[in-house]
N, C-alpha and C positions, 0 to 999 in steps of 0.2 A: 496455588500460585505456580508458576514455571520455574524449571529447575534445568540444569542441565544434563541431565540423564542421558536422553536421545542423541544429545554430541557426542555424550559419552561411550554410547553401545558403539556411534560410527567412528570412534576411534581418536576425537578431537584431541583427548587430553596425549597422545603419544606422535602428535606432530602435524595428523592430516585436519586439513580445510574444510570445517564443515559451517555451510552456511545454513542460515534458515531463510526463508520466503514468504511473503505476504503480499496480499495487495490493498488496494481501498477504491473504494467507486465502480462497484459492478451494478449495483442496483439505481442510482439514479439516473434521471431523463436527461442530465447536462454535463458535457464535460465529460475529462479524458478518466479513462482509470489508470491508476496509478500503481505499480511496485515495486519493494523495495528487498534489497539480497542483502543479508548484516553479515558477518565473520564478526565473532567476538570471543575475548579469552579471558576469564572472570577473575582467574590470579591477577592479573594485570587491570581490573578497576575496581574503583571501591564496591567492598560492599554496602552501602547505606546506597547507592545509584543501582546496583543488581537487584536489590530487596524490594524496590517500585517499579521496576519491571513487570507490568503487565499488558492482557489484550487492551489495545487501545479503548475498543468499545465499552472496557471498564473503568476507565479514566477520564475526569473532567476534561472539559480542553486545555484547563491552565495547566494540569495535571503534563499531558501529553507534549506541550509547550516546551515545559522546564524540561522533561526528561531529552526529548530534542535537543536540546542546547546543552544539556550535561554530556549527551552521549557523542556530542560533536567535536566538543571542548573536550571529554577524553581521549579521542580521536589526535588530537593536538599536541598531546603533550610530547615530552622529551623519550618517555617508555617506548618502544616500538611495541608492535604488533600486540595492541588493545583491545582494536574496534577499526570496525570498518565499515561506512555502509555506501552501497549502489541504489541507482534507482532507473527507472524505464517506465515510461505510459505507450500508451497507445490512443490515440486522437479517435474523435467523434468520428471520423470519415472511415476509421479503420474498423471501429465498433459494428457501422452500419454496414459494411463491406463483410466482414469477418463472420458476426454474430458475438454478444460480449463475451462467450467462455472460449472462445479462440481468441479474441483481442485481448482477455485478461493472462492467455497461457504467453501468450506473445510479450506484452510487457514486462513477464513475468522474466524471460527469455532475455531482456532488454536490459534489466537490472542487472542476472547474475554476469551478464557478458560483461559487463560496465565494470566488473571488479576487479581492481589491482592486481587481484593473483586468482589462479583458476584454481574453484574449489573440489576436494576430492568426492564429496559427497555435499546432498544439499536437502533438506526439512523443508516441504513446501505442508502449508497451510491448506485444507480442507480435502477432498479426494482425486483431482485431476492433477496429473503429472504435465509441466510443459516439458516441453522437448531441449534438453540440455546438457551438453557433453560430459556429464558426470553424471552417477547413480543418484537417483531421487526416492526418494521416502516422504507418503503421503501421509499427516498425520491430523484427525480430525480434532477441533479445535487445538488446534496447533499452538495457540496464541496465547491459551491460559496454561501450556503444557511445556513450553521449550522457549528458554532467552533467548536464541538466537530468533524463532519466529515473533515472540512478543515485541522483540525492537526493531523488527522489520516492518509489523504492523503500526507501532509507533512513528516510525521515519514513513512508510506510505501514504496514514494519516494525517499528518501534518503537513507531509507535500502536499498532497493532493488538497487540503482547507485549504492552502495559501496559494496555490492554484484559480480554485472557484473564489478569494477575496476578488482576484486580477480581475478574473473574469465576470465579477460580480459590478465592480466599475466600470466595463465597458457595457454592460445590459444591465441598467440599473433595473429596478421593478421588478425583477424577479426573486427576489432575497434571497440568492445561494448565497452571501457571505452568512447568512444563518440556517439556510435547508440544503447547503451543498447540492446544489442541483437534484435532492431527490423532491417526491412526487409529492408535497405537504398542499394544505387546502391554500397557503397561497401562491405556490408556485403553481397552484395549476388553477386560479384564477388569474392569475398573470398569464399564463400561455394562451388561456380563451381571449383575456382583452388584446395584448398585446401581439401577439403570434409567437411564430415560431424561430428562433436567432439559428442562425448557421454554428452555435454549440451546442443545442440539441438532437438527440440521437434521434432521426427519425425512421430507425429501425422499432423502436419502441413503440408500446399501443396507442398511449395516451397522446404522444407527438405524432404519430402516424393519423391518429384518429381527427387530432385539429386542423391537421392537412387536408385530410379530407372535406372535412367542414367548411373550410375558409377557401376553399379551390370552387 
């Protein structure tokens, strides 16, 4: 389970800003990816809300849901300086332009800018550093390792599902509100019947590949 250790070697508990980083949506064929920059200070929320604190992809969606809305609502309260979370994507056009692990460093870039106050140090998720005016620390699975990553990958998660619900309404047929635009046997019977929608990346093989096909 994640702890906060990692804040703590950069200093968090003696004043400085350390945030952690996540994203969601690097591997599907639709739709943007998403990330999110948390600052969180654990004396200042419960603990029975820190103790379910995990990587997203360990938790139900209701799971992820409620911690969402706990973590927002602590956000709120009359306590200052709790929690905090940012966020930033980067659009399908940017993915096909960029390539996704430059769109995902970008996003990534998007969120921590987004934050209230500029953090001293920042825990990014998996091995690539984006480019960010404070010192970065890459730390693999980041999300089962450090609160500040695990509720960033929660707040990415959840944006980013209720993102592809939007967009699931406007391209019905495709059932990202249940395969998040990733590459499942029915969304990729829906891309062959249906084609291709201007939220698909068509940097990707399989969207590239129907292009081809249907041209």
């Amino acid at each position: 389970m994640p702890d906060f250790t990692l804040e703590r070697h950069l200093g968090a508990e003696q004043g400085r800003i350390v945030v952690g980083v996540d994203e969601a949506g690097r591997g599907p064929w639709a739709g943007p990816v998403v990330a999110a920059a948390v600052w969180l200070r654990p004396a200042a929320l419960p603990a029975e809300l820190l103790s379910r604190l995990d990587d997203s992809k360990a938790l139900s969606a209701t799971a992820r849901e409620r911690l969402f809305h706990d973590l927002l609502e602590a956000s709120d309260r009359p306590t200052p300086d709790a929690f905090e979370a940012a966020v930033g994507q980067a659009e399908v056009a940017e993915i096909d332009s960029l390539n996704i692990l430059q769109a995902t460093l970008l996003a990534m870039g998007r969120a921590v800018a987004s934050l209230s106050r500029a953090p001293h140090a920042a825990l990014v998720d998996g091995n690539r550093a984006p480019a960010l005016t404070c010192p970065v620390e890459t730390v693999i699975r980041g999300d089962s390792r450090s609160l500040s990553i695990a509720a960033a990958s929660i707040v990415a998660k959840v944006t980013r599902d209720r993102e592809m619900d939007a967009l699931a309404r406007c391209h019905p047929g495709y059932g990202w509100e249940r395969n998040r635009g990733y590459g499942t046997a029915e969304h990729r019977a829906a891309l062959r019947d249906r084609g291709v929608t201007p939220e698909h990346r068509r940097s990707f093989r399989p969207v590239r590949e129907t292009l081809s096909i249907k041209a």
